[in-house]
C-alpha positions in Angstrom: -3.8 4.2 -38.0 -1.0 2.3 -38.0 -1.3 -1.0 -40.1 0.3 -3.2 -37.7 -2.4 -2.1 -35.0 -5.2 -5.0 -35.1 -8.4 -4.8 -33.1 -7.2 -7.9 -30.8 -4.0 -5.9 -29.9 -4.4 -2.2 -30.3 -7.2 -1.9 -27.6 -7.3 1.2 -25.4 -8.8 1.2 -21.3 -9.8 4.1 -19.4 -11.6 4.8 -16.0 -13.9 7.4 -15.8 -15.4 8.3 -12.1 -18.7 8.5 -11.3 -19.7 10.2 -8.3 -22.5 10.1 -5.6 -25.3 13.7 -4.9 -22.4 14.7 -2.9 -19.4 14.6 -5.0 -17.9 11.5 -3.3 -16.3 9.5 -5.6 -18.0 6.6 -5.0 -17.5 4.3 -8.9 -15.7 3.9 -12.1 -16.8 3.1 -15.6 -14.1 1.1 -17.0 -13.9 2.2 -21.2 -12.3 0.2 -23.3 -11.8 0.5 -27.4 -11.4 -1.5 -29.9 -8.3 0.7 -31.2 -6.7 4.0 -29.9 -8.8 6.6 -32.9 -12.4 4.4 -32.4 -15.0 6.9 -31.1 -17.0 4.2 -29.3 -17.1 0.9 -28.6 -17.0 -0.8 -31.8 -15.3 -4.4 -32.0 -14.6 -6.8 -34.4 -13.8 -9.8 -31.7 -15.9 -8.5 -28.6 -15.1 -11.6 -26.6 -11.6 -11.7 -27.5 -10.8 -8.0 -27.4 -12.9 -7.6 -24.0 -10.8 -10.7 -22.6 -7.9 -8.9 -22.8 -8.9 -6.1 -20.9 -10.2 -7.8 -18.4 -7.4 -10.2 -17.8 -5.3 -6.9 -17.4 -7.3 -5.1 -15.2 -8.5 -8.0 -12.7 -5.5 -10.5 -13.3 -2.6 -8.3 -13.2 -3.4 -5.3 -11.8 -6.3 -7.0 -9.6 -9.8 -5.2 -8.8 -8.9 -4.0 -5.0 -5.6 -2.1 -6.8 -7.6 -0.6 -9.7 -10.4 1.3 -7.8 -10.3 -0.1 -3.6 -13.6 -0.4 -2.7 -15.4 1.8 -5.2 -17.7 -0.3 -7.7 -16.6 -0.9 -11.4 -18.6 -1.1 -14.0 -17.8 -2.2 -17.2 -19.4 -2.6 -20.7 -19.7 -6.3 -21.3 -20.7 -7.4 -25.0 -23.7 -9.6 -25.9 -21.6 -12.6 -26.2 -20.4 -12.2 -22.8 -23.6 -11.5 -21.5 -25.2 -14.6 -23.1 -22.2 -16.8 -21.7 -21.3 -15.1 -18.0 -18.6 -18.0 -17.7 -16.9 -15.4 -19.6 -17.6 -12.8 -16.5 -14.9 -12.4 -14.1 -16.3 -13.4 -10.9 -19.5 -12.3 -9.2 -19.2 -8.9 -6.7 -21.1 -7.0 -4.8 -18.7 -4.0 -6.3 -19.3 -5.4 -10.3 -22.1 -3.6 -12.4 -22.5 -4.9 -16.0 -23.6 -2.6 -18.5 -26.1 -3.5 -21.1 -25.0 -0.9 -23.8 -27.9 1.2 -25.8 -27.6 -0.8 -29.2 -28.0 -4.3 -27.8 -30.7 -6.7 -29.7 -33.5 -7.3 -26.7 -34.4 -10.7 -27.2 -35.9 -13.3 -24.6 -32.4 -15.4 -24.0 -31.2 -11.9 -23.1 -33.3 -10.9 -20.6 -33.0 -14.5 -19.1 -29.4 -14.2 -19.0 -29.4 -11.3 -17.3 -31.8 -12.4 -14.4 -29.3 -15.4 -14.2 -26.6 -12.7 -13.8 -28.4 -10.9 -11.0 -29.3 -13.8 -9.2 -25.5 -14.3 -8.9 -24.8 -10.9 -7.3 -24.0 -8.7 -10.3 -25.6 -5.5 -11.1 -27.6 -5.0 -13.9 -27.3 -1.2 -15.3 -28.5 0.3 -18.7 -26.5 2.6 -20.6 -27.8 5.5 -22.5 -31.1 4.2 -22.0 -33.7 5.2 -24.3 -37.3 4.4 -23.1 -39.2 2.5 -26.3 -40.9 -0.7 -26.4 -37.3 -2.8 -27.8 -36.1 -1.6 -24.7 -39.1 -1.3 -21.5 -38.7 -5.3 -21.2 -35.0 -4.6 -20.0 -36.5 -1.9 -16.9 -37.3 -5.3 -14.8 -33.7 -6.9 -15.1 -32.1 -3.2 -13.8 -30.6 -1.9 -11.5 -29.4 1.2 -12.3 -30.8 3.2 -15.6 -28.0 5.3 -16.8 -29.4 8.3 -18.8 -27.7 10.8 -21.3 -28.6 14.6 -20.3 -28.1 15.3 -23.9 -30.9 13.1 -25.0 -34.0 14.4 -25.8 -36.8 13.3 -23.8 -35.4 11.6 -20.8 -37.6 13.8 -18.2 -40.5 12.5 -20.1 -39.5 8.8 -19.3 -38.7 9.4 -15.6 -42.3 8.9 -14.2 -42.2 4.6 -15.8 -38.4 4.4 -14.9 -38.7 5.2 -11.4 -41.9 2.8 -11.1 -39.2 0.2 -12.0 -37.5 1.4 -8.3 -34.2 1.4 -10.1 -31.2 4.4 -9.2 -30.3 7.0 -11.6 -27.6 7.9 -13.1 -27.4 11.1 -14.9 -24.6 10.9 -17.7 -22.8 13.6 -19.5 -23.6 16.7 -16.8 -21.4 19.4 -18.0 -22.7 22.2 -16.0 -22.8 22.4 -12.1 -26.2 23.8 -12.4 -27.8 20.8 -14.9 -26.3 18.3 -12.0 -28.5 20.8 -9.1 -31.6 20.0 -11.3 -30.9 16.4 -11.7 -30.5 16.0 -7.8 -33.3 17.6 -7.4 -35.2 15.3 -9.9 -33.9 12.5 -8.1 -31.0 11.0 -9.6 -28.6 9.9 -7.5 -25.2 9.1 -9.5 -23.7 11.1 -12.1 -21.1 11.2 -14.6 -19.5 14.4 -16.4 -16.8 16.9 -16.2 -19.1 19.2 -14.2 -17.4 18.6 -11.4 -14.2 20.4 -12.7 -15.6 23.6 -13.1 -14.8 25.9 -10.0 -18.1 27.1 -10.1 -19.5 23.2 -8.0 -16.8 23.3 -5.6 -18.9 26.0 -3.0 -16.8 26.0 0.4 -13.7 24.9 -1.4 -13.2 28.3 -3.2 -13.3 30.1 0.3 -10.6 27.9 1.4 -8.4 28.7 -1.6 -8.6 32.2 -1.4 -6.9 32.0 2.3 -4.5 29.2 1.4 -3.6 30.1 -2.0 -0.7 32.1 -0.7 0.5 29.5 1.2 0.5 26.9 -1.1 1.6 28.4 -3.8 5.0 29.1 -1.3 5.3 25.7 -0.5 5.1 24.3 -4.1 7.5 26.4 -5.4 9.5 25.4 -2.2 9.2 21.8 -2.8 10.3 21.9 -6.6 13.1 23.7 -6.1 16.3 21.6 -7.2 17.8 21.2 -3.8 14.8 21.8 -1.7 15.2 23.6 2.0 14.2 21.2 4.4 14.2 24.3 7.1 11.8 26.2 4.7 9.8 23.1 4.2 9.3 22.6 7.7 8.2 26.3 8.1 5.9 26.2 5.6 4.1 22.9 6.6 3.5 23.8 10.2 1.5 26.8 8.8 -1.0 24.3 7.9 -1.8 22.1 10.8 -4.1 20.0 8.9 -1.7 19.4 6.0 0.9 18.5 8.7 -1.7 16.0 10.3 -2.3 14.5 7.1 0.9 14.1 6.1 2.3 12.2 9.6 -1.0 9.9 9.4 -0.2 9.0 5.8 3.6 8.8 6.5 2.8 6.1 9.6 0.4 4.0 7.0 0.7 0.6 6.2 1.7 2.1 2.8 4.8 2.8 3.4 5.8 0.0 6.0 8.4 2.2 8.1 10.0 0.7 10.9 9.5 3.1 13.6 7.1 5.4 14.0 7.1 8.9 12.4 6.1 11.8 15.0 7.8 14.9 13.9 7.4 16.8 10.6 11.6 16.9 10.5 11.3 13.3 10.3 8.9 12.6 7.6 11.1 15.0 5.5 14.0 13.1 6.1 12.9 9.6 5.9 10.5 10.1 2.8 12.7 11.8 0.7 11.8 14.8 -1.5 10.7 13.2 -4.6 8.2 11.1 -2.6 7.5 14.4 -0.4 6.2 16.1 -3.6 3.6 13.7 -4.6 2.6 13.3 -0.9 2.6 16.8 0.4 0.8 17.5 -3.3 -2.2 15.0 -3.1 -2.4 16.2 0.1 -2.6 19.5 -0.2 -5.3 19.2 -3.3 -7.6 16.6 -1.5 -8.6 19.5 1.3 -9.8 21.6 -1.7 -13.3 20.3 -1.3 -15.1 17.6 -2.8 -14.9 18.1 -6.5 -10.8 18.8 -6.0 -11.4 14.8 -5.2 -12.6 13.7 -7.9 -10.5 15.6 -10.2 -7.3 14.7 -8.0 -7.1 11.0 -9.2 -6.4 11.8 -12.9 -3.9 14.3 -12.0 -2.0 11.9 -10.4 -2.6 8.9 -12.9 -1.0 11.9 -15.7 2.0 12.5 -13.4 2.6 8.6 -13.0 2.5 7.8 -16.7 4.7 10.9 -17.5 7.2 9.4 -14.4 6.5 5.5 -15.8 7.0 6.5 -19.4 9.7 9.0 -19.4 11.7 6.1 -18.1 11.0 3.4 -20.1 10.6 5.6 -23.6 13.1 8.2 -23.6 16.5 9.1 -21.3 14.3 12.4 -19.7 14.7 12.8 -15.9 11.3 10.5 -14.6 11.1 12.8 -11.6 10.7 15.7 -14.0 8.5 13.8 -16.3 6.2 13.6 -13.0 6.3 17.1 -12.1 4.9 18.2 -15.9 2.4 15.9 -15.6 1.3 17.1 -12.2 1.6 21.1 -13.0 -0.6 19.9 -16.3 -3.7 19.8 -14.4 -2.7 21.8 -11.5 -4.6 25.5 -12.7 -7.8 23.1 -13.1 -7.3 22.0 -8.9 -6.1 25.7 -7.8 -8.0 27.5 -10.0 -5.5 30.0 -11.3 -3.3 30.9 -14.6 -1.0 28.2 -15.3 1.7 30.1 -16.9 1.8 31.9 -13.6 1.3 28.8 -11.5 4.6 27.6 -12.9 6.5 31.1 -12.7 5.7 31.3 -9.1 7.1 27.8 -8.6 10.7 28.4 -9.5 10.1 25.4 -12.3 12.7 25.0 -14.7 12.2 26.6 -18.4 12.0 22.8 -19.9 9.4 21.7 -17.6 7.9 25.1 -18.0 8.1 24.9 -21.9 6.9 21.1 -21.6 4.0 21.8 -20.0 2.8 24.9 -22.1 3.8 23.9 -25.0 4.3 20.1 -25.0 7.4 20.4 -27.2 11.2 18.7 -26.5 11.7 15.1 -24.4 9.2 15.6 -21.6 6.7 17.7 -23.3 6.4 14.7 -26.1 6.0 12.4 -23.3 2.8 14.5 -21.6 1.4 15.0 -25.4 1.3 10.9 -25.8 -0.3 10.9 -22.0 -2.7 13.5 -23.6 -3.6 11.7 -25.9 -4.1 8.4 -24.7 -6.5 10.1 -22.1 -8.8 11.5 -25.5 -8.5 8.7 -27.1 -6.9 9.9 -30.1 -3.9 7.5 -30.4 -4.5 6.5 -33.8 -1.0 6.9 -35.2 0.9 4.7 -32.1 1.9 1.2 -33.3 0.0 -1.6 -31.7 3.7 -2.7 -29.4 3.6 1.4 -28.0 -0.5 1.5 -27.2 -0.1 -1.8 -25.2 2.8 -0.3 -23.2 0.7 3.0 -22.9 -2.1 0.5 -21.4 -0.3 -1.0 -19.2 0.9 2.3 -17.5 -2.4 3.7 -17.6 -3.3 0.7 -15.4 0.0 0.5 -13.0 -0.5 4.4 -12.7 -4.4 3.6 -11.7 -3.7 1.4 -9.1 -0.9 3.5 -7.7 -3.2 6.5 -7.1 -6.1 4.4 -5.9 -3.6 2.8 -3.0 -2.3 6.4 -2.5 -5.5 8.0 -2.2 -7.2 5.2 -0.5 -4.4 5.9 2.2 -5.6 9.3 2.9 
């Protein structure tokens, strides 16, 4: 760790989704750490370190931008909890979680009565049923509980007498999150979701597409793309080319006249923008779990874009397209090597994105490893700008997606 990184300054935010019995992404838990190498939430100045991140992500960036209309929820410390003027403002899309290792005491539980009476959520997090912890059951509203904890079937019977919503955390297999919906939960939270074996209908639609889409890709990322070929290769997917003249017509993009050809939405959005379009587009008709997955590609591809121009003199437009072929064998469930050989890429983005070596592959490894966590040797002045874009990149995917 870099001496000049201090727990008030060297904090690190993440979001990671939670989804619904039916793989809609329907929440975020917001993650914050007290430095970039800390494995949990350990902080030396909760209030103060916690401040910061919320005047970031609520004051800056603002709630609607960071996640729409999905609900947040957020670890808030005992301090905060004790004294909710420290809370951001009450919302029906707010949950505050009570973490595992929190002293149960009566001003607690009366603080958080006060906090639900005032329209936040009350979850618990890694709940583990014992009697410290059974007086919290009648303040909650949602009981979060870790799959990899021994004994949590045992304590379903006295949790769901509570009438509270589960949440099943850490479900790393697609068939642990079938037995959990079948045992009632209701939320979960895991990587299970990016394993092809969950996505079901999905997989039949890639096997006739793939073709298709891998043609067009490699079309698009050409370095003077075809417009003619573009155009050929759009109208073979009608839905794509639906999709893409709804988005194009959105308030997002604020054009003034009406798009109604796929020639014209070529030629007034540009290439580079057509990429990230005609990509999110094409990934969010993979199926449900290809939605869940398809916001953190394109938070990776911002931060390379955002990063490779404020860090380094790489091309930003390239730094996007390595960030987006990063994840892109995870959403099309094929070999990346060959994934980026069938795309005509360039050997540097090629090499970047396998290898993470030379200008842009340095900027995806400090993307990388921001997203694990395991920015221990950044100085406290290059974390805060790696926070920052995290954030901007967040919101810009949420307004993208949301436009979909």
């Amino acid at each position: 760790m870099n001496t000049s990184n201090t727990p008030d300054s060297a904090y690190c935010i993440a979001l990671q989704p939670i989804c619904d019995a039916q793989l809609r992404h329907v929440a975020d838990e917001m993650l914050y750490r007290s430095h970039a190498g800390a494995s949990q939430a350990i902080i030396d100045n909760p209030v103060t370190s916690s401040a910061r991140v919320w005047n970031t992500a609520f004051h800056e960036i603002g709630l609607e931008a960071l996640v729409g209309q999905r609900d947040l929820y957020f670890n808030a410390p005992r301090e905060w909890l004790l004294d909710p003027d420290l809370l951001p403002a009450g919302s029906e899309q707010l949950v505050i979680e009570v973490l595992e290792n929190i002293s149960v005491d009566q001003p607690l539980l009366e603080s958080l009565q006060r906090l639900r009476t005032a329209g936040f959520r009350i979850a618990l997090d890694d709940f583990c049923l014992d009697d410290q912890s059974r007086p919290l059951l009648a303040h909650a509203d949602i009981v979060k509980l870790d799959m990899l904890q021994p004994g949590w079937e045992n304590w379903l019977p006295e949790i769901r007498d509570h009438g509270v919503t589960l949440l099943a955390e850490k479900v790393e297999q697609p068939e642990l999150f079938e037995r959990c919906r079948d045992l009632g939960f209701s939320l979960f939270q895991g990587y299970f979701y990016a394993r092809p074996q969950v996505q079901g209908d999905s997989q039949r639609k890639r096997a006739s597409n793939h073709s298709a889409q891998i043609q067009l890709l490699s079309a698009l990322y050409q370095e003077t793309p075809d417009l003619q070929q573009l155009e050929r290769l759009l109208v073979q997917d009608p839905q794509l080319c639906i999709s893409l003249l709804r988005l194009s017509n959105s308030a997002a993009f604020r054009r003034s006249r009406e798009i109604s050809s796929i020639r014209q939405a070529l030629q007034l959005l540009g290439t580079l923008r057509l990429r990230s379009l005609v990509l999110t587009l094409m990934l969010a008709q993979n199926g449900p779990a290809s939605l869940l997955m398809l916001p953190n590609l394109l938070i990776r591809a911002a931060m390379c874009e955002d990063l490779a121009g404020s860090l380094t003199d790489a091309d930003p437009h390239a730094a996007f397209t390595v960030g987006a072929f990063s994840m892109l064998d995870q959403l099309l469930d094929d070999d990346l090597p060959s994934l980026l050989q069938s795309a005509s890429l360039s050997a540097e983005i090629r090499t970047a994105v396998l290898q993470q070596t030379g200008k842009l592959g340095k900027i995806l490894k400090l993307v990388l490893t921001h997203e694990q966590g395991l920015a221990n040797r950044l100085s406290a002045s290059l974390l805060e700008r790696v926070n920052h874009s995290y954030l901007v990149s967040a919101s810009w995917a949420n307004r993208l997606l949301g436009s979909l």
